[in-house]
C-alpha positions in Angstrom: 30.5 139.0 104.3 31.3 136.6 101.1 31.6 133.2 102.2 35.1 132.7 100.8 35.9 135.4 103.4 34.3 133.6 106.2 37.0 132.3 109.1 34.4 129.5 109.6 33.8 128.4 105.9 34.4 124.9 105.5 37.5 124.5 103.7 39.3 126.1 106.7 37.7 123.9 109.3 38.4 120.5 107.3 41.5 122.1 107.5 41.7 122.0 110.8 44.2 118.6 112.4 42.7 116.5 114.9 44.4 117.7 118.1 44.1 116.1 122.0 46.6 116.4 124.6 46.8 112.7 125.3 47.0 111.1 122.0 48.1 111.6 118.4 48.5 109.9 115.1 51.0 108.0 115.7 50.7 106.7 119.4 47.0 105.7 117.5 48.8 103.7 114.9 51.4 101.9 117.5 48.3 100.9 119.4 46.4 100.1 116.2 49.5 98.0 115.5 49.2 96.3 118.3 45.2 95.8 118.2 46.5 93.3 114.8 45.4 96.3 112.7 41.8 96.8 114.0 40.4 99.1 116.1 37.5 101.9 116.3 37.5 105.9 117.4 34.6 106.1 119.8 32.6 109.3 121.1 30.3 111.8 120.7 29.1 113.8 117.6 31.6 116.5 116.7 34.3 115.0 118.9 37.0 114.4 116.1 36.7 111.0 115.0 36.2 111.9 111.6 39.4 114.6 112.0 41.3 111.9 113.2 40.6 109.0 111.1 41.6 111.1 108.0 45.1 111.9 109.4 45.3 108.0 109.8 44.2 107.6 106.0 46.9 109.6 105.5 49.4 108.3 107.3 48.6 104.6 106.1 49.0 106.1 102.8 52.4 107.9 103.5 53.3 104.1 104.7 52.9 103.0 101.0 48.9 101.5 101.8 45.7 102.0 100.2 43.2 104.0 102.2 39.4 102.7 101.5 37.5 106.0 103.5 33.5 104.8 103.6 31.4 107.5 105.3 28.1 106.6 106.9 25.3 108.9 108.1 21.7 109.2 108.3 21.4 109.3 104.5 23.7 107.1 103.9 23.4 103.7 106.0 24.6 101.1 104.1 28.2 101.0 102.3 28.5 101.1 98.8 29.6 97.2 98.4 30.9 97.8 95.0 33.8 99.7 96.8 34.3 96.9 98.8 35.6 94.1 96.5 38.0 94.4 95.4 40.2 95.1 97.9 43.8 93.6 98.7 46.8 92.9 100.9 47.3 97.0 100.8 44.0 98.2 101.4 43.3 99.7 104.6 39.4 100.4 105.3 38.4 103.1 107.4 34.7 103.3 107.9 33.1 106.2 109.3 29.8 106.3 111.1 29.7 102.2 112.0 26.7 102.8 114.8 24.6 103.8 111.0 24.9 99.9 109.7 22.2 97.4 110.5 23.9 93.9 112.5 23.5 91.2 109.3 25.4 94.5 107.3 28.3 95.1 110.3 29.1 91.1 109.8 28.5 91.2 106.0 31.9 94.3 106.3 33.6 92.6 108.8 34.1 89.8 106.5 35.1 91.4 103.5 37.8 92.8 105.8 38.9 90.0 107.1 42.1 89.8 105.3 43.1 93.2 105.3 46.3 94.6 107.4 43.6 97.4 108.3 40.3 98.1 109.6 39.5 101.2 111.4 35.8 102.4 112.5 34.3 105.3 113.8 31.2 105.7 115.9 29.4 107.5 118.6 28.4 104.3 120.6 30.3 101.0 121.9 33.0 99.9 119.1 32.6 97.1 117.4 36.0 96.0 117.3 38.9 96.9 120.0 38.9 100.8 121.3 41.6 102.7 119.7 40.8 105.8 121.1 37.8 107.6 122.9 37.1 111.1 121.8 36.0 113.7 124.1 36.0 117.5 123.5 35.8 120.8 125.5 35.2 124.4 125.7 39.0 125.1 125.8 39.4 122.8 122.7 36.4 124.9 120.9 38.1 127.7 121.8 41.9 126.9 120.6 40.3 126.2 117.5 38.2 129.3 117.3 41.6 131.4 117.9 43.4 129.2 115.3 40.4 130.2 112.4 40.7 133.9 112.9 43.0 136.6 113.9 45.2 136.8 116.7 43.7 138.5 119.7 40.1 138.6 118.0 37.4 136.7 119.1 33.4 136.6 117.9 31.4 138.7 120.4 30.0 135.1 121.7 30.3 133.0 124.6 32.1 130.4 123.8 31.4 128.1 127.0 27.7 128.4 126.7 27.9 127.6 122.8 30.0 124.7 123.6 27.1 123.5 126.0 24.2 124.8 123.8 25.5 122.2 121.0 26.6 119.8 124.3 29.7 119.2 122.9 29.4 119.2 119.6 32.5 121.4 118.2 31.7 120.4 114.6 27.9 122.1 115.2 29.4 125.0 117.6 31.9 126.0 114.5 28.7 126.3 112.1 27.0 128.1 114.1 30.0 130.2 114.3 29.8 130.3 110.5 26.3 131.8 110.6 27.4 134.3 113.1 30.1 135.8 111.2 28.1 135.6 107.9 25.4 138.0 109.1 28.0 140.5 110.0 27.9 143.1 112.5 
C-alpha cells in the first residue's frame, strides 16, 4: 500500500476534530472566558489536548485574534523567545506541552503573557494555570475514530480494546500503530 492511500496517514488523522461527549469548543471558550482568559487542557498522552487546542486557535482567530501556537516536547523544551515579543492586545498564546518547561522558564512565559486577553496551556500533569478541561479517552472513542478513517462497515482485523490498553490510552500511538498495520497489507 502507498502511503497517500493509507486511512491512517497523517494528514487524515490531523484531520480528525477533537470530539468528547461532555465538552466542546465553545462551552471551552465560555469557561475560558470566564477563567479571565487563562486556562490549561490537562491529561494523558494522546488524549486530545493538542486536537483541541487547535480548534481553539481557530476559533480565537475566527473571533478576529492572533493565535501564538508554541509546541513543546522532548526535543524541544524551551520556547523560541523570539516568538514571544512581540506580542499585543490580539495575541492569544496557546502553548503546548507546558509540563516540558523548566520553573525559572514557566514564570519567565507567564510574564510575557501577562497582558494578553489569552493564554492557554496544555500538559499531561497538574496545570499551571486554572483547568479548562481534563482529557480522558477510551476504547469506544479509538474506535469512532477508527470507523470515521475508513470505510463504512470495515474494520482492521485488530482488537481494538486490547490496542487501546497496549498503548494505555494513548489514541494518538494506537492510530500509528494502526498506520503500520495497514501499510504492510494483508
Amino acid at each position: 500500500m502507498h502511503a497517500h492511500d493509507n486511512p491512517f496517514r497523517t494528514k487524515r488523522l490531523e484531520a480528525l476534530r477533537f470530539r468528547d461527549p461532555d465538552v466542546d469548543v465553545e462551552s471551552v471558550l465560555r469557561r475560558l472566558n470566564r477563567q479571565h482568559g487563562r486556562g490549561s487542557l490537562v491529561g494523558p498522552k494522546g488524549s486530545g489536548k493538542t486536537t483541541l487546542l487547535l480548534e481553539l486557535a481557530d476559533a480565537l482567530r475566527e473571533r478576529g485574534f492572533v493565535p501564538r501556537v508554541v509546541r513543546l516536547n522532548d526535543a524541544h523544551r524551551r520556547p523560541d523567545f523570539s516568538l514571544l515579543t512581540d506580542m499585543d492586545r490580539k495575541t492569544a498564546l496557546l502553548l503546548d506541552g507546558a509540563e516540558q518547561l523548566p520553573l525559572h522558564v514557566w514564570w519567565r512565559v507567564r510574564w510575557l503573557a501577562r497582558n494578553l486577553p489569552f493564554f492557554i496551556t496544555s500538559s499531561h500533569t497538574k496545570p499551571h494555570l486554572p483547568l479548562l478541561h481534563c482529557h480522558r479517552s477510551s476504547p469506544e472513542l479509538l474506535r469512532e475514530l477508527v470507523c470515521e478513517l475508513l470505510e463504512p462497515d470495515v474494520l482492521p482485523d485488530v482488537d481494538l480494546a486490547d490496542l487501546y490498553a497496549r498503548y494505555e490510552g494513548n489514541i494518538r500511538d494506537c492510530l500509528l500503530e494502526l498506520y503500520d498495520y495497514e501499510a504492510a497489507g494483508p
